[in-house]
N, C-alpha and C positions, 0 to 999 in steps of 0.2 A: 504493500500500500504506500509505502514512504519513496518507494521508487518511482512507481504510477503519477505520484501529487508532485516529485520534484522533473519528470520528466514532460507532466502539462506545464508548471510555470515556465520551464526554459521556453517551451512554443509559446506561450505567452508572448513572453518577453523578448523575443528575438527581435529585431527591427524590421525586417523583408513582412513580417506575419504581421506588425504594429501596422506596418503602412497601405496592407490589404486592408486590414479591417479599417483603417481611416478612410480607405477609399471607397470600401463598400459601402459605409454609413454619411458619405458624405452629402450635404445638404448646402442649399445657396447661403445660409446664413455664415457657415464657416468658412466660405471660397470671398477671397479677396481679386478684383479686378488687377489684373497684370499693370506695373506699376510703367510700363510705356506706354498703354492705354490708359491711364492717369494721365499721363505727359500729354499726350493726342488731344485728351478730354480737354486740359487745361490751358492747354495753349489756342485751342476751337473755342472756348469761353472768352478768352480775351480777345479774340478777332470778333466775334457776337459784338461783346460789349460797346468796343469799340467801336464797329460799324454800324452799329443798330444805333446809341446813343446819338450820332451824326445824324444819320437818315430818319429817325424818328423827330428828333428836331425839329429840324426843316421842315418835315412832313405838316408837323404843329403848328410853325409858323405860318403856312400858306395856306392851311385851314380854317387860321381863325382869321389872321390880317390880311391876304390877299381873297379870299374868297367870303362872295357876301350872302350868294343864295342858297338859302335850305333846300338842298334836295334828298330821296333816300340816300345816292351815296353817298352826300358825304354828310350824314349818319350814322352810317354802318362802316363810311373809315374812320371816322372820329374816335367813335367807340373801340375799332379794331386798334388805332393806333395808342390809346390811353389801356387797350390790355397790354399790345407790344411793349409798351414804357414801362410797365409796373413788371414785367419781368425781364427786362432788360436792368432795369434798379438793384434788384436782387443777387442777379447775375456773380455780383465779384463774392458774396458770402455765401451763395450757393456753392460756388468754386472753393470757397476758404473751407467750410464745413464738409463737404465732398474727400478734397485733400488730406484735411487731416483726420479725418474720421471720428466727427466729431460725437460727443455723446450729445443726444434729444433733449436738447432742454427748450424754456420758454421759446426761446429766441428763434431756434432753429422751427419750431413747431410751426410759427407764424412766417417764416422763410418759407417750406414748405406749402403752406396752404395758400399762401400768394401765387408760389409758384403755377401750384395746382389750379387757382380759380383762373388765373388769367390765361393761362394755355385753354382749360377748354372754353373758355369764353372766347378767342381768337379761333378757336377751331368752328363753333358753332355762329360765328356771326359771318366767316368765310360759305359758311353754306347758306344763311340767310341772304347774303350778295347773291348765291348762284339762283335761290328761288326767286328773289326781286326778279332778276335779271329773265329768267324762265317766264314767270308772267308776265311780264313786260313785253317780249317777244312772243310766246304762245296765244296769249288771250290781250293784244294792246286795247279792246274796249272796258274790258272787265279790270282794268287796270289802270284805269285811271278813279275807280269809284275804290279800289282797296290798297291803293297804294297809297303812301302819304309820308311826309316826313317826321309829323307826329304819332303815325302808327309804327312808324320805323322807330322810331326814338321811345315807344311805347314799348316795342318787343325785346327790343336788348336792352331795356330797363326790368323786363321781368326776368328775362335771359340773366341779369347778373345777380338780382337778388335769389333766383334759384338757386342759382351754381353757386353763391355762396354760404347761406343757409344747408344745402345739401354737404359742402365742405363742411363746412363750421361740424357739423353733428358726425361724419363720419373722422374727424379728425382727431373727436375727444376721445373715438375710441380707439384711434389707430395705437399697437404697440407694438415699439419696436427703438432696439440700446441704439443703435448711430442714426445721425440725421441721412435720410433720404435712402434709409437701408427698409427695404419689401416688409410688410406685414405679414405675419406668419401666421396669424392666429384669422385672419380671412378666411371666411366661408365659401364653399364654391358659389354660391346662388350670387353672393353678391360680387365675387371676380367676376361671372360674366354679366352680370347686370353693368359692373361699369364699363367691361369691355364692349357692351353694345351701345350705352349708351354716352361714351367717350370716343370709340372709335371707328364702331360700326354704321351710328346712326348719321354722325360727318361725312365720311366716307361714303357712304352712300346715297346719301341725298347731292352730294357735291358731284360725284358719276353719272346719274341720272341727269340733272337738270344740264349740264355743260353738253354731255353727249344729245339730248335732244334741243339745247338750243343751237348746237351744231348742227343737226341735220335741219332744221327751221331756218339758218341761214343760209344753208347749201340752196334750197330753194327759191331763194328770191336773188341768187346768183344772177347775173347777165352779162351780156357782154358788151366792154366799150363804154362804159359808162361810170357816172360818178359813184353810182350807190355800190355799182361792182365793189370798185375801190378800200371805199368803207365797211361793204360787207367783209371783205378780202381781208381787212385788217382787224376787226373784230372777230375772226376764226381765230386769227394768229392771237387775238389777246384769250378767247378762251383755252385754247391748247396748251397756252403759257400757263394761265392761271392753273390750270389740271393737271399738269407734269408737276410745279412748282411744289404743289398742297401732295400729290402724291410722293414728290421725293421726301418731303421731312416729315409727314407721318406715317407713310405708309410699313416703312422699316419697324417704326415703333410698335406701331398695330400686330407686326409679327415677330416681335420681340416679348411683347406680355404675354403673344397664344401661346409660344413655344415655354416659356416660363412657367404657364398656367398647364400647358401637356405633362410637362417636366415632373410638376411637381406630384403629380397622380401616375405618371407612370413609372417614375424614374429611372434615372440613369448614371453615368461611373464620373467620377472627379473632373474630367477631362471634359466633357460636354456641359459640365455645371459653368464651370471655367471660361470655355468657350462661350455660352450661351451669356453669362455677365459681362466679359467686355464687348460682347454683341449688344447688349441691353445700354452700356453705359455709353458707346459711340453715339446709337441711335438716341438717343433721349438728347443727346449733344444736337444732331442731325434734325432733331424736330426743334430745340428752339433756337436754333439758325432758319429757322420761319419768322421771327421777329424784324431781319433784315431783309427778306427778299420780300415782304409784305410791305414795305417800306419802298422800295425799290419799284415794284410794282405800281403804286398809285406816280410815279412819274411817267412813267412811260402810259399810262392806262387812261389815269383818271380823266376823263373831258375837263374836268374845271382847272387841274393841274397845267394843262395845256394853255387853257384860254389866260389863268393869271400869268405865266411866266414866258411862253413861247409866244402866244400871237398880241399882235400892238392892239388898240385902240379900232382903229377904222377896219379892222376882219370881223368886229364881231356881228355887224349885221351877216356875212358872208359864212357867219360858223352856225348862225341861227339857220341855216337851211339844213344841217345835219347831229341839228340836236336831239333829234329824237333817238336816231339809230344810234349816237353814238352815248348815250346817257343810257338807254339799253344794254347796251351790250357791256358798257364800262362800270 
C-alpha cells in the first residue's frame, strides 16, 4: 500500500502530467491574451484615439456652426457622433485598465458601461440611418407623413435611455476580478439574448434595408443623365457604408459565437488562446468604427458638402438634387 500511495504522488507530481491536467481543465478565465497582441491592441487604441478625437471634432463643429437645418440626418449623426465621442473619451483608460489588468472597481465599472452603452447605441442608430434611408426610397409618399426630425430625435432618445437602463441593471450584476474580463457566471438564455439583440438585430436590419435600397436604385438607373450620376454615387455611398459596418462588427459578432460555442462544448488550451486574442483584436476592430463613422459623414453627408465644398451661388443648383441625395445620405 505504501508503495501504491508513493508511486500515485510521483504521477502527481511530475511536471509533463501537471501540465496535461492544466491543459485539460483549462478555461478563458485562466488564459491571458499573448502579450504582442497586447502590443497590437495598444498601439490600434492610440491611432483610434487619436484619429477619432480629430475627426469627431470637426464633425461637431460643422454640425452645430456651419449647419443650420434640422433634418433626420443630421439627427441620427449628431447623436451617432456624441456616442462616437463618449467612447472615444474613455479610450486611453480602457487601454490603461486592459494593460495592466486591472482589478473591477468603481471606476473601471463605469468605464465599462460607457463603453458598452455607446457602442450599441452607435450600432443601433447606424441601422436606424439604413431604415430612414429605406423608407425614404421605398415608400417617398408614406415618408414624408412618418418621417420627421423630431421623430428622429424622438427615437434615439428612447434608443438611449433603453440601452442605458438595460446596462445600468445588467451591470450590477455582472461578476467578474479584472476590468473588461467575460462574465462567467452568465446564463445561456441571456448570452444569446444579447447576442441577438447587440448583434444580430444591427446586423441585420443594416443587410436588409442597404441590399434592397440597392436594388431600388438599380432601377431608376438611366443612361446619360444627371440622376444617373447621383444614382451612380449613392450605390457607391451604400456599398461603402455596408462593407465599412461589416468590417468592424462583423469579426466581433463571431468572436462572442465562437466564445459562446467554446464554452459549452469545449476545447484544449491552444484554441482558448487563440480564440482570446481573436476576441481582443476584434473588439479593437469594432471601435475603430468611431473613426470611419466620422470619416464617412464627409464624404457622405449632403449638408457636409453644401457647408464646406460648395460656395454661396450653387445652392439654388444643389436644391435640384436634394431629394435623392438626403435619401440616400
Amino acid at each position: 500500500m505504501k508503495m501504491k500511495k508513493n508511486w500515485s504522488q510521483n504521477i502527481t507530481c511530475h511536471p509533463h502530467i501537471r501540465t496535461m491536467n492544466k491543459s485539460n481543465s483549462c478555461s478563458v478565465a485562466d488564459v491571458e491574451v499573448n502579450h504582442h497582441v497586447r502590443l497590437t491592441e495598444f498601439a490600434l487604441y492610440i491611432l483610434i484615439f487619436s484619429f477619432g478625437a480629430i475627426f469627431n471634432a470637426l464633425a461637431l463643429w460643422v454640425f452645430f456652426c456651419k449647419i443650420k437645418k434640422w433634418t433626420e440626418t443630421r439627427v441620427y449623426a449628431i447623436n451617432l457622433i456624441f456616442a462616437d465621442c463618449f467612447v472615444i473619451c474613455i479610450l486611453p483608460f480602457m487601454a490603461y485598465f486592459i494593460w495592466n489588468k486591472s482589478v473591477r472597481d468603481e471606476l473601471c465599472q463605469f468605464i465599462e458601461a460607457m463603453y458598452f452603452i455607446n457602442m450599441v447605441v452607435s450600432t443601433y442608430i447606424i441601422s436606424f440611418i439604413s431604415i430612414d434611408r429605406y423608407i425614404a426610397i421605398k415608400y417617398p409618399l408614406k415618408a414624408r407623413t412618418c418621417r420627421s426630425p423630431s421623430k428622429a430625435a424622438l427615437l434615439c432618445g428612447l434608443l438611449w435611455v433603453s440601452v442605458i437602463i438595460g446596462t445600468t441593471l445588467r451591470f450590477q450584476k455582472r461578476q467578474a476580478t479584472f476590468c473588461f474580463q467575460k462574465d462567467a457566471t452568465i446564463s445561456t438564455a441571456q448570452t444569446m439574448l444579447s447576442i441577438f439583440f447587440i448583434f444580430t438585430l444591427p446586423l441585420a436590419t443594416l443587410t436588409f434595408c442597404s441590399i434592397e435600397i440597392i436594388r431600388n436604385l438599380k432601377k431608376q438607373l438611366k443612361t446619360n443623365s444627371l440622376e444617373n450620376k447621383l444614382i451612380q454615387k449613392a450605390l457607391y455611398i451604400i456599398y461603402a457604408n455596408l462593407i465599412v459596418f461589416l468590417i468592424c462588427f462583423l469579426p466581433a459578432y463571431i468572436a462572442v459565437l465562437f466564445r459562446f460555442i467554446m464554452k459549452y462544448v469545449g476545447t484544449s488550451c491552444f484554441l482558448t488562446q487563440v480564440m482570446m486574442d481573436f476576441f481582443a483584436l476584434t473588439r479593437c476592430i469594432a471601435t475603430s468604427n468611431c473613426c470611419l463613422d466620422s470619416i464617412c459623414y464627409y464624404f457622405v453627408t449632403k449638408e457636409f458638402q453644401e457647408a464646406i465644398l460648395l460656395p454661396k451661388s450653387s445652392t439654388d443648383k444643389t436644391n435640384q438634387t436634394q431629394s435623392l441625395q438626403t435619401n440616400t445620405c
